[in-house]
C-alpha positions, 0 to 999 in steps of 0.5 A: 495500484499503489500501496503503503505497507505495514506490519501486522502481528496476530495469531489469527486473521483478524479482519473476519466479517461480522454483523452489520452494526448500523441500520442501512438507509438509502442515501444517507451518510453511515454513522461510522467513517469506516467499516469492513465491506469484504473479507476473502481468503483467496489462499492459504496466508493470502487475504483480500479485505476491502473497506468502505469508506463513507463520504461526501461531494460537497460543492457551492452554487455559485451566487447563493453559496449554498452548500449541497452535499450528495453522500458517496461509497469510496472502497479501498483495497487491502491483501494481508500476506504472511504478516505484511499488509498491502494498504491500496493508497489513493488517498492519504486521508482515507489512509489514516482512517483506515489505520484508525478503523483497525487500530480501534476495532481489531485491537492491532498497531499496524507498524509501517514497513521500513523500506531500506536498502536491503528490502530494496535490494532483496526485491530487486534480487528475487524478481531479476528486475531491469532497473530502468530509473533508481535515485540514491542519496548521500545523507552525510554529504546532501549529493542525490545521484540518479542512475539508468539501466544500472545492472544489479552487480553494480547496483550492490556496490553503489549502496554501501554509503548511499540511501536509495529513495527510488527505483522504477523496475521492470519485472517481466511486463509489469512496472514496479516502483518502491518509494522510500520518501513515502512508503509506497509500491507501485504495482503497474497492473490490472491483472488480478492474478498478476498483482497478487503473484507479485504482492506475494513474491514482494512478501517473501523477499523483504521478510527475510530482513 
């Protein structure tokens, strides 16, 4: 799963599930583009929260161009952990929806996470990862540098005057990959207790910068 990450400061859990506001009708576009499908707190700090999303197909025939349109259910994944909200990316349209959704009705700004060097690095740092492929760049002179099977000693030392945009690293026998360019982790993994292990170890090493 990819997610982009945000921060989110509120003294309560915000997204507690409330009433249905609109009528349910079969086959029939809901009046709201976003709404809060599922709320579970699934330990203390740790939150998965689903949204819904409504959409449509749409498509032409081929001599007439008549558009026909068939409404659809899109659900995105969120977990909100210890302040850091995991936002699942799928699409960057459904995205800013979302954002839109809880900055409207819950009253918050999620802030987009900035992913830096030292965040990187202390990820890097708590899960001993195998750094199998990591892009670094120099801003000042335009060089991009790419390495392999860097070792975490050295790695340290490479960064002083260079930015890392990407790293791809193994963490026990799951791929990870944090992009700078646009904000996102990539978790290789469909195992539910595996990803919220790692959303939560990710937690506890980036919010100590």
């Amino acid at each position: 799963m990819k997610f982009n990450l945000y921060c989110i400061e509120s003294k309560e859990y915000p997204f507690k599930q409330s009433t249905i506001k609109k009528t349910w009708k079969l086959f029939s576009k809901q009046e709201e583009d976003v709404s809060l499908f599922n709320s579970t707190k699934i330990n203390d700090g740790q939150y998965h929260v689903v949204f819904q999303l409504s959409d449509e197909h749409v498509s032409k025939t081929k001599k007439g161009g008549v558009e026909l349109t068939v409404p659809f259910s899109q659900y995105v994944n969120a977990f909100l952990i210890g302040g850091i909200f995991f936002l699942e990316n799928n699409n960057s349209n459904y995205t800013g929806l979302i954002i839109d959704f809880i900055e409207k009705e819950y009253d918050l700004k999620p802030i987009p996470f900035n992913i830096n060097n030292q965040s990187i690095l202390s990820l890097l740092n708590a899960t001993k990862a195998y750094i199998k492929k990591l892009e670094l760049t120099n801003e000042e002179e335009e060089e991009d540098f790419e390495y392999s099977g860097i070792p975490f000693e050295e790695l340290k030392e490479l960064v002083d005057a260079k930015t890392i945009t990407f790293v791809n690293f193994l963490y026990g026998n799951v791929f990870i990959s944090v992009n700078k360019l646009n904000g996102a982790l990539s978790i290789n993994t469909k195992d539910e207790e595996e990803l919220l292990k790692i959303l939560g170890e990710t937690t506890s090493a980036i919010s100590v910068n």
